[in-house]
C-alpha positions as MATLAB code, in Angstrom:
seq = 'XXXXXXXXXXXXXXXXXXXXXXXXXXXXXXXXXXXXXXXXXXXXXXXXXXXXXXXXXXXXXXXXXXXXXXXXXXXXXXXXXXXXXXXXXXXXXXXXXXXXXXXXXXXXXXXXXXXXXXXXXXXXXXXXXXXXXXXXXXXXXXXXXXXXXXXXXXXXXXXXXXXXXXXXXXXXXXXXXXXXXXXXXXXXXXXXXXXXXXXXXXXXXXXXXXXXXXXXXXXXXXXXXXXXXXXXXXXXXXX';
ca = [
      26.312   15.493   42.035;
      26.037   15.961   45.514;
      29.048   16.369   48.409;
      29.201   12.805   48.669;
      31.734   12.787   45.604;
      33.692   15.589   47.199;
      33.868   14.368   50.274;
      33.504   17.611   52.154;
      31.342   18.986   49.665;
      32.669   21.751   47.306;
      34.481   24.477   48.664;
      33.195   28.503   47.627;
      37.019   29.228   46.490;
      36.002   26.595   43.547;
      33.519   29.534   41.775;
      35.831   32.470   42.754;
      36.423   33.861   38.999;
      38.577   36.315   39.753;
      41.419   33.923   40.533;
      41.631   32.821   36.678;
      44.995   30.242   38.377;
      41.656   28.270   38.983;
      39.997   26.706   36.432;
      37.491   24.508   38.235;
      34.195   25.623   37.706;
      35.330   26.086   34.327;
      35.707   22.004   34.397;
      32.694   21.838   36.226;
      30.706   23.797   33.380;
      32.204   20.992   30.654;
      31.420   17.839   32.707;
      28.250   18.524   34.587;
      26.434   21.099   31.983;
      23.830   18.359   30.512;
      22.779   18.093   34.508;
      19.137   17.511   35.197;
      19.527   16.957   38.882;
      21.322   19.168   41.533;
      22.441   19.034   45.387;
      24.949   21.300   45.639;
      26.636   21.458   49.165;
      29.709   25.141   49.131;
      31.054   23.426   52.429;
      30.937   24.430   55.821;
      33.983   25.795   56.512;
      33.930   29.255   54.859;
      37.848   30.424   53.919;
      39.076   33.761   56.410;
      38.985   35.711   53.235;
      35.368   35.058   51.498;
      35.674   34.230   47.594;
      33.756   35.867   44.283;
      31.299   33.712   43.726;
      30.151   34.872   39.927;
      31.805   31.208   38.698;
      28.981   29.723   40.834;
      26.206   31.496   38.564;
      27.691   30.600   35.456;
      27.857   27.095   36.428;
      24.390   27.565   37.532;
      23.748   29.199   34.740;
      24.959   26.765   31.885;
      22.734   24.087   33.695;
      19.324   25.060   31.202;
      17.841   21.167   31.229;
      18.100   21.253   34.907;
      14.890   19.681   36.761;
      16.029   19.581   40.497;
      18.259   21.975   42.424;
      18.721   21.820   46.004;
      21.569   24.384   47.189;
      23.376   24.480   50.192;
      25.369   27.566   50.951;
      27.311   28.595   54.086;
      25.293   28.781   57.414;
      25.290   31.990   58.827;
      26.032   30.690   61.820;
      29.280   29.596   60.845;
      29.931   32.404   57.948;
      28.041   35.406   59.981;
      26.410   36.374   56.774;
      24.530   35.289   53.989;
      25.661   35.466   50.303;
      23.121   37.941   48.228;
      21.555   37.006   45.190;
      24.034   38.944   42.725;
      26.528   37.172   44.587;
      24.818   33.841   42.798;
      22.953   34.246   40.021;
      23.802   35.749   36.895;
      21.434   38.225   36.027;
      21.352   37.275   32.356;
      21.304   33.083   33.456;
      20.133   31.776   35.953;
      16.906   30.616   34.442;
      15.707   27.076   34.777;
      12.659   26.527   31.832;
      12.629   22.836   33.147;
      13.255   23.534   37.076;
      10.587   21.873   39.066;
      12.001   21.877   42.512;
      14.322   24.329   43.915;
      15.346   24.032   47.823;
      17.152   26.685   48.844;
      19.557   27.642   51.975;
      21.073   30.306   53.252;
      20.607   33.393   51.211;
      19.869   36.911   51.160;
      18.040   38.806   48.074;
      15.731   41.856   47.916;
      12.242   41.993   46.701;
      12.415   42.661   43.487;
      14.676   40.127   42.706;
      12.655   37.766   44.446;
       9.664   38.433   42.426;
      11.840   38.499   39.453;
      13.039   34.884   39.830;
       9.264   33.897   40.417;
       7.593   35.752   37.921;
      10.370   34.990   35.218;
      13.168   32.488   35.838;
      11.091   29.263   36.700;
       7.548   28.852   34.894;
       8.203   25.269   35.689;
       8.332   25.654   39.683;
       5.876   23.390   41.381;
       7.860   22.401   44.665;
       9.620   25.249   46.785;
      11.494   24.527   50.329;
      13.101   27.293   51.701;
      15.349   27.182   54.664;
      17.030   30.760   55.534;
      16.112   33.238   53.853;
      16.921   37.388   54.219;
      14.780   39.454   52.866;
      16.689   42.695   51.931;
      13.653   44.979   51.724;
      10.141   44.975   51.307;
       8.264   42.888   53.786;
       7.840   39.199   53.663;
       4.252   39.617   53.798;
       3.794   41.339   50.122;
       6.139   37.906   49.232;
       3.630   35.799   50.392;
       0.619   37.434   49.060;
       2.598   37.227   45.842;
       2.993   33.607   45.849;
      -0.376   32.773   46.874;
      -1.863   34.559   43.991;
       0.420   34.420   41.052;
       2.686   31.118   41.900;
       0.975   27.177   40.894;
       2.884   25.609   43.743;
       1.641   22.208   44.581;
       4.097   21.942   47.859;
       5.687   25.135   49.167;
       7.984   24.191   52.281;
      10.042   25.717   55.175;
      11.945   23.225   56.368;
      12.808   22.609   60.222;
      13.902   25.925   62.082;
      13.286   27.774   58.964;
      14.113   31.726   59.099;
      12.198   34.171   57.252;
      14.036   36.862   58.304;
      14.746   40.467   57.197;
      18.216   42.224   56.808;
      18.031   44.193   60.459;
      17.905   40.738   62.246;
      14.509   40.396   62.779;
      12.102   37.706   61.479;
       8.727   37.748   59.830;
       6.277   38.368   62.254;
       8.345   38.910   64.437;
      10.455   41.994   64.832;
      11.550   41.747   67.608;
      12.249   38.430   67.930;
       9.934   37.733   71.060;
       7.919   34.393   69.246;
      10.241   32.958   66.913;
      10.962   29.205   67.800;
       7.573   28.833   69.358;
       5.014   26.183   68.786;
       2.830   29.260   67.805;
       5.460   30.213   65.336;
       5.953   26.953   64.114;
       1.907   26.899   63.259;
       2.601   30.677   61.803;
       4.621   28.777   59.203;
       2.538   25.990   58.616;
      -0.128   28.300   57.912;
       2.043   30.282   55.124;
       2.796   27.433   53.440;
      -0.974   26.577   53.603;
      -1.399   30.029   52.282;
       0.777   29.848   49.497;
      -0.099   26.613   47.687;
      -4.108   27.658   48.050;
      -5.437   25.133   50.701;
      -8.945   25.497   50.989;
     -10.021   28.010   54.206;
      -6.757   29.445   54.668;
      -6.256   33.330   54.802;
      -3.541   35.561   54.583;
      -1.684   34.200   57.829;
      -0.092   37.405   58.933;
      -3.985   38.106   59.840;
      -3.411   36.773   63.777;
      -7.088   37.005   65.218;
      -7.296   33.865   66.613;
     -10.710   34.581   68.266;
     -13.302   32.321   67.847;
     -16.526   34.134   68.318;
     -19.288   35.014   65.887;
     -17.179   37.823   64.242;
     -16.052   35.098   61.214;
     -17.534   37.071   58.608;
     -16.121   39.886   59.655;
     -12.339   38.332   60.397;
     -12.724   36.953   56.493;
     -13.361   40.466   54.316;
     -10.601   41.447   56.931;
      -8.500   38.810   56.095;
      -9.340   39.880   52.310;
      -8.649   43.292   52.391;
      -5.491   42.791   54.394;
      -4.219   40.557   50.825;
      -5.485   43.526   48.644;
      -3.446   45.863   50.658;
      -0.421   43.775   50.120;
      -0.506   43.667   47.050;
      -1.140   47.124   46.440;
       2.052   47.906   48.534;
       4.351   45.339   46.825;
       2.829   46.567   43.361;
       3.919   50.082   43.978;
       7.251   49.333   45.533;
       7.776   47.202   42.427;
       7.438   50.107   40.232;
];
């Protein structure tokens, strides 16, 4: 199912549950629920008054034999937000035994429910694009350290003018948004997604010494502790 058959894709008011006069995600549930492949496009146009999107996760939800999900939400540019993870996924669904490939864009979720979906909701996850992402809290770097060392990815993607970015507007490293859009940032990314799926040689990226002296040895326990330190810090803001 993609937007194709909709024509302009599927509007959010579609999932809004609280308007029980609208029963289509309810029809949605019945005739798509044995789905094993996903592209799900909410529409550009976002409504002046923004829907309740908890139909959306139990749609999501009822999809358990589902292999492929790509999932287009409203751009921020055009919305001037990003719908949160509650917003979504149903805390008690939401989990995809069979999932393979997930490519997500346009949403905002905190750490722990990040690491949550990772850890729990998709042991079959071997292909991840991301496209904008917020991180609520934490920092983007404990995310990736997580990946790298408890995530089998064999292709971990951000896709063109992806956004890691946090809540306050600013993007990962980059606070302050002086490098973002760069062909250094662009190779900042490449480098993560190195990172993540284990490419031989690659370090922890947000390590930037780009020297190329005779202090290699050095750069690599540095490189090393920096990951031990992240992990430390995400495993104690877990708790």
């Amino acid at each position: 199912m993609d937007e194709n058959e909709f024509g302009q894709g599927i509007s959010p008011i579609v999932f809004d549950s609280s308007d029980r006069s609208m029963d289509m995600h309810d029809v949605l549930i019945n005739t798509y629920g044995s789905l094993s492949h996903l592209t799900l496009h909410m529409g550009t146009r976002v409504p002046v008054s923004l829907p309740d999107l908890t139909g959306l996760g139990d749609f999501l939800g009822s999809l358990l034999g589902l292999e492929y999900l790509e999932l287009f939400l409203p751009a921020p540019a055009l919305s001037g937000f990003q719908y949160t993870y509650d917003q979504i996924f149903d805390s008690k669904d939401g989990r995809w035994p069979k999932l393979h490939t997930l490519s997500i864009h346009n949403l905002a979720i905190g750490t722990k429910d990040l690491v949550s979906l990772f850890s729990n909701g998709l042991p079959s996850l071997r292909n991840l694009i991301i496209s904008v992402m917020v991180l609520l809290d934490g920092r983007w770097e404990w995310i990736i350290q997580f990946m790298h060392e408890h995530m089998r990815l064999d292709e971990f993607q951000t896709s063109s003018g992806a956004e890691l970015m946090y809540s306050d507007g600013g993007f990962y490293q980059d606070d302050n948004y002086e490098w973002y859009g760069t062909e250094e940032y662009d190779w900042l990314l490449e480098s993560v997604q190195s990172y993540v799926v284990r490419c031989e040689g690659h370090k922890h990226p947000s390590n930037r010494d780009d020297s190329d002296d005779d202090t290699v040895e050095r750069k690599g326990k540095s490189a090393d502790e920096l990951a031990r330190r992240y992990s430390k810090e995400l495993q104690k803001f877990l708790r």
